[in-house]
C-alpha positions as CSV (number, residue, x, y, z in Angstrom):
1,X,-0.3,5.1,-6.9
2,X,2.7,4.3,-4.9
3,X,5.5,1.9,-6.3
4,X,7.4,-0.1,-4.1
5,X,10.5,-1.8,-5.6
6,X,10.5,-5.4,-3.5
7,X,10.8,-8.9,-3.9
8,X,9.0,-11.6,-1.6
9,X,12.1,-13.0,0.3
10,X,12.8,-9.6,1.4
11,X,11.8,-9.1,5.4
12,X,12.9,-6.0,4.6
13,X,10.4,-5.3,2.0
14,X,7.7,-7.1,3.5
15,X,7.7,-4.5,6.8
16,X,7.4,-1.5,3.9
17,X,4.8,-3.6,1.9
18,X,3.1,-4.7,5.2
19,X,2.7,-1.1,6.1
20,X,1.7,-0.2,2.8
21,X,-1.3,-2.7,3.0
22,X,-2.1,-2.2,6.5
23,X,-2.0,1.6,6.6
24,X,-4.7,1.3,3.6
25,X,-2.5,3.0,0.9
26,X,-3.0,2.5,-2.9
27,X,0.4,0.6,-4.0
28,X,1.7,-1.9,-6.6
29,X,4.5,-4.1,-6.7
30,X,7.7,-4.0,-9.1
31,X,9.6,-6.9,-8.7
32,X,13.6,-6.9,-8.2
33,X,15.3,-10.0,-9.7
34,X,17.7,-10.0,-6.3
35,X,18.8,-13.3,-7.1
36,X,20.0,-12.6,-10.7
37,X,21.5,-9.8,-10.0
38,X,18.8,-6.8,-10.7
39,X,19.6,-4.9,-7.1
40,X,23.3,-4.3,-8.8
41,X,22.3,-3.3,-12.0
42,X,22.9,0.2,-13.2
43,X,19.3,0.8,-14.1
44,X,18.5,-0.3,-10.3
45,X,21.6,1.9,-8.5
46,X,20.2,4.7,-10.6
47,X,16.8,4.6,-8.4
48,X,18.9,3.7,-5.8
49,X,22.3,3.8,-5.4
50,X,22.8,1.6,-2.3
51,X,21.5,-1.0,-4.2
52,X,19.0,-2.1,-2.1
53,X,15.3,-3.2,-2.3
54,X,12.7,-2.2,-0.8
55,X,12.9,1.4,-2.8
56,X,9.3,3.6,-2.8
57,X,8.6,5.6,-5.0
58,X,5.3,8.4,-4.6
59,X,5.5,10.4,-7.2
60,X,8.8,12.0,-7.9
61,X,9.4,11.5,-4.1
62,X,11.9,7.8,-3.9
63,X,12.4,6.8,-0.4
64,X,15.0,3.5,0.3
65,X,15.6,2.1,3.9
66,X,13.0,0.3,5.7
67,X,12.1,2.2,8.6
68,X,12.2,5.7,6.5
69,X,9.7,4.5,4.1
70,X,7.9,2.9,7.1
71,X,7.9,6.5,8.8
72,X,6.4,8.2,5.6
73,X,3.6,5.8,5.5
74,X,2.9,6.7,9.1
75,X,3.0,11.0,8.0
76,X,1.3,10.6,5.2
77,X,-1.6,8.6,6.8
78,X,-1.7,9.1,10.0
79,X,-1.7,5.4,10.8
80,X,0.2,3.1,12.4
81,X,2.2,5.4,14.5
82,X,0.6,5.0,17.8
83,X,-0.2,7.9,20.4
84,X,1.8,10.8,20.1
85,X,3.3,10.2,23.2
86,X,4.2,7.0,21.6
87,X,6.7,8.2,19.1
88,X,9.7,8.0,20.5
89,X,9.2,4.4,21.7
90,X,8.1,3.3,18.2
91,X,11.3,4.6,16.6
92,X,13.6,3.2,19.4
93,X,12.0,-0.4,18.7
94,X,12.3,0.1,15.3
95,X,16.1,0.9,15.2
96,X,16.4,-1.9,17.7
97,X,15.1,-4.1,15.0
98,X,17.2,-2.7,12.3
99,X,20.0,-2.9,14.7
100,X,19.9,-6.2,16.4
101,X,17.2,-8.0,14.8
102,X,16.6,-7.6,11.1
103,X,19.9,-7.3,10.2
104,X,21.0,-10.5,11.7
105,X,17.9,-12.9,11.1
106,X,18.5,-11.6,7.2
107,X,21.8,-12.4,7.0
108,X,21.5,-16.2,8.7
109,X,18.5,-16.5,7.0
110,X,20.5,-16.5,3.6
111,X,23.3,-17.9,4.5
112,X,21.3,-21.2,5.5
113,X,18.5,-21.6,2.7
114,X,20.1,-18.7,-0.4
115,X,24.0,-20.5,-0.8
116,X,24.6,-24.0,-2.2
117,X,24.9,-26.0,0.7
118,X,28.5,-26.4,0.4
119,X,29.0,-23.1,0.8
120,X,27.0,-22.1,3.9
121,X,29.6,-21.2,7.0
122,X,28.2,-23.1,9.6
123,X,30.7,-21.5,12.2
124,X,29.2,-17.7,11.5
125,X,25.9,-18.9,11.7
126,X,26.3,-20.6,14.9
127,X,27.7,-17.6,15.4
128,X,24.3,-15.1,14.6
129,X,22.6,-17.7,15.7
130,X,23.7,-17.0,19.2
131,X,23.3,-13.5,18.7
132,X,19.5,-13.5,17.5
133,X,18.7,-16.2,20.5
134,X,19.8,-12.9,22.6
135,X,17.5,-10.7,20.3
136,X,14.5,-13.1,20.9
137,X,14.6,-13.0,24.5
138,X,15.0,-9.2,24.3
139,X,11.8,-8.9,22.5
140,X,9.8,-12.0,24.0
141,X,10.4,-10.3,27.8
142,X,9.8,-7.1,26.8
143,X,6.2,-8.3,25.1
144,X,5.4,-10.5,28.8
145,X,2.1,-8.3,29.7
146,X,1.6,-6.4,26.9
147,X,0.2,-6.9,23.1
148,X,1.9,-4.4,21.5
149,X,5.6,-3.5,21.3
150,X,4.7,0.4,22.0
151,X,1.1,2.2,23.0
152,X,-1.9,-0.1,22.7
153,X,-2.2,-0.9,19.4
154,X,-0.1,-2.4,16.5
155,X,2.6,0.2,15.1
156,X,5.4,0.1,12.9
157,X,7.6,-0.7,15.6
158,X,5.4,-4.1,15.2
159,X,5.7,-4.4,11.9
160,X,9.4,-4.2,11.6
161,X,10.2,-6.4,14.4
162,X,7.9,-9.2,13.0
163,X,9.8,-8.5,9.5
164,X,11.5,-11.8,9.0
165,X,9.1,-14.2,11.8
166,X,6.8,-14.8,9.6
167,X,9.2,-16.7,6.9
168,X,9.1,-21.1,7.4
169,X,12.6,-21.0,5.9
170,X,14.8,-22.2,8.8
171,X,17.0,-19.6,10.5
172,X,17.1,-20.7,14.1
173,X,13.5,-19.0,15.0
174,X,11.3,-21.3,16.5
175,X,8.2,-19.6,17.8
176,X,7.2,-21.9,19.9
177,X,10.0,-21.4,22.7
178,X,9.0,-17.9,22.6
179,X,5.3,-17.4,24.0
180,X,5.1,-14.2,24.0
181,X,6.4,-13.2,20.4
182,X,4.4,-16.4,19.6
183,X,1.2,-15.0,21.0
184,X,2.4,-11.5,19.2
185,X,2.6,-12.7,16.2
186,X,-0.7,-14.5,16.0
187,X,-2.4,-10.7,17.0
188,X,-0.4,-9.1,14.6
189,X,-1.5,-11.9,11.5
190,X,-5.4,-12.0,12.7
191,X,-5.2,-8.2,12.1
192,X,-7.5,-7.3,9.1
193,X,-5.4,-6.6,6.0
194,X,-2.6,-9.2,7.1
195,X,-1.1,-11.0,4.4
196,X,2.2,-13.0,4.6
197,X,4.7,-11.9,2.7
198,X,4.6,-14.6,-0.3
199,X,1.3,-13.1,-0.9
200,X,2.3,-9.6,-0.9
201,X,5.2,-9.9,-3.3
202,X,6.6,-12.3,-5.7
203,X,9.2,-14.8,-4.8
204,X,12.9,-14.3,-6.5
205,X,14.7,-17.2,-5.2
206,X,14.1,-19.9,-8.2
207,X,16.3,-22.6,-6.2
């Protein structure tokens, strides 16, 4: 059965856990204590040295990054990769969504809800803020006439986008404003297998 190292305020676990559940595939959680350190550990960096969560492990195979681990799901099952004509549009969404929209909504979304309040720098997230409002419209106009981000059916380049939408913790996302993602989102959490990601994976952040 395959492991996946993660912990439930991860987006970036929840697109490799998502994928893991949606694809069918046999898999068990081990949490990471993020908040108390356990990504920096030594015993962590030996699994994976970039000190990162999610990690998969299949085996003696371990896989880190997102979208790599995402991709292996898709080779080893078959699912969730769209047509093959598809393929190169699902990657390019998906390193969009590493790129511009994951990496950002991650790093506001912890600045404004993971730091004492005190200690949140309001001027770099206006800042990111700005930058993902960009991001939204991006994906919101590219989704006007069309379910799916690529092909006709939900593919990883769905899942990672969605990665961190689904969270209530305030980041400057408000679905509503977007119709289309809003409308996405609703197909892609009445698909059968859905789960949010608090009932994937166990919370870290204690408060």
């Amino acid at each position: 059965m395959m492991k996946l190292h993660c912990f439930g305020e991860s987006g970036n676990a929840y697109k490799a856990a998502l994928t893991l559940e949606l694809a069918g595939v046999p898999w068990e959680p081990v949490f990471v204590d993020f908040f108390k350190g356990a990504a920096r550990s030594e015993e962590f960096r030996a699994i994976n040295p970039m000190g990162e969560a999610p990690v998969l492990q299949d085996g003696d195979l371990t896989l880190t990054q997102s979208g790599v681990i995402q991709q292996y799901i898709v080779d080893q099952t078959g699912k969730l990769g769209g047509a093959p004509a598809d393929k190169y549009e699902v990657l390019r969404w998906v390193l969009w969504d590493n790129h511009k929209m994951s990496s950002q909504a991650g790093v506001t979304r912890f600045l404004m809800n993971f730091l004492p309040e005190d200690k949140r720098p309001k001027e770099a997230i206006g800042f990111m803020q700005g930058r993902l409002q960009a991001a939204y419209k991006t994906l919101d106009d590219h989704l006007a006439g069309r379910d799916w981000i690529a092909g006709d059916g939900l593919t990883v380049a769905d899942i990672s986008n969605c990665g961190y939408l689904f969270y209530e913790e305030p980041f400057g996302f408000d679905r509503k404003a977007w119709p289309n993602i809003d409308a996405w989102l609703t197909r892609i959490s009445e698909t059968p297998g859905w789960k949010h990601p608090y009932d994937l994976m166990q919370r870290a952040y204690a408060g």
